[in-house]
N, C-alpha and C positions, 0 to 999 in steps of 0.2 A: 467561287469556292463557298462550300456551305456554313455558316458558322455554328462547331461545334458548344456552343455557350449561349445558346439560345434567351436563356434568361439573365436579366441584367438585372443589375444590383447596385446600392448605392453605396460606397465608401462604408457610410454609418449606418448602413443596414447589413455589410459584411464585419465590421468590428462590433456589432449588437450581439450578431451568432455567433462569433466566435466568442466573446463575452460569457454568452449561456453554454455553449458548449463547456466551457471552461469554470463555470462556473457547478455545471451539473459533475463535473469529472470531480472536481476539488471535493461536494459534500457527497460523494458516491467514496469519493477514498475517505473523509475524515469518516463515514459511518463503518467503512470494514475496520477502522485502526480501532472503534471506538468499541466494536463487537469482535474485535481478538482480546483472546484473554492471555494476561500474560503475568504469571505469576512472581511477583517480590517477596512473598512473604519467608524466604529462607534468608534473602537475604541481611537482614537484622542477625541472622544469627551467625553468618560469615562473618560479619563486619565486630561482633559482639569477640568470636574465637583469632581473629589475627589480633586484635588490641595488642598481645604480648611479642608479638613478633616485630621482625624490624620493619621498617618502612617498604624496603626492597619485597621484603615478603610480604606486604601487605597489599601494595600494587599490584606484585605478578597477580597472588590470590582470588582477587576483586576482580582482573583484569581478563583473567581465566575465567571464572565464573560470568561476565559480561559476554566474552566472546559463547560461551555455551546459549545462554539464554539467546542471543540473535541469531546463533547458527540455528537453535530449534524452532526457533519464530520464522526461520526463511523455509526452513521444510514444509512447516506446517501449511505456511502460505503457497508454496511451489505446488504440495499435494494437493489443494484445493483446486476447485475449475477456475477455469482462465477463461474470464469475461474475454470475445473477440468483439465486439459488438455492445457498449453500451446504450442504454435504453436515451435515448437524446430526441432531441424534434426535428430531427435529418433521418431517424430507424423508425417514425411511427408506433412509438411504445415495442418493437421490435428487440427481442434480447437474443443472442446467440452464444452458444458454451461450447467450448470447446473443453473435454471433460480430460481430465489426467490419468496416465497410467498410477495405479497403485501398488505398493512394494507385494 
């Protein structure tokens, strides 16, 4: 039978690449987190307008206001393309996009 896996590898030359692999994914995600923008600046001013209200309505308020801000941050992210294919040293600087429909 032919051996499918022709090239062989060492223990610590398969935990090195995965290593980098995983290394390249991790600072490929902190640079999109780092170049979405995600606006706070209203927030001061919700947080300024419940002062008077109860605690119950201060929570929901904030709470509401939280779940907006991530549900628009998940769209925004969804509408963008969708890496299928990161750029890594297994793709040869190869990138591939898989591009989203738009509303």
């Amino acid at each position: 039978m032919p051996d499918l896996f022709p090239l062989k590898a060492s223990k610590a030359q398969i935990d090195a690449a995965v290593q980098a692999f995983y290394d390249a994914q991790l600072q490929h995600a902190r640079e999109e987190i780092e170049a979405s923008a995600f606006d706070w600046s209203d927030l001061a001013q919700i947080f300024l307008k419940v002062r008077a209200e109860s605690e119950t309505s201060q929570v929901l308020v904030v709470a509401s206001y939280l779940e907006d801000q991530v549900t628009r941050l998940i769209k925004r992210q969804l509408l963008m393309p969708i890496p299928l294919l990161q750029r890594s040293a297994f793709s040869a600087g190869l990138v591939l996009y898989q591009t989203s429909a738009t509303d």
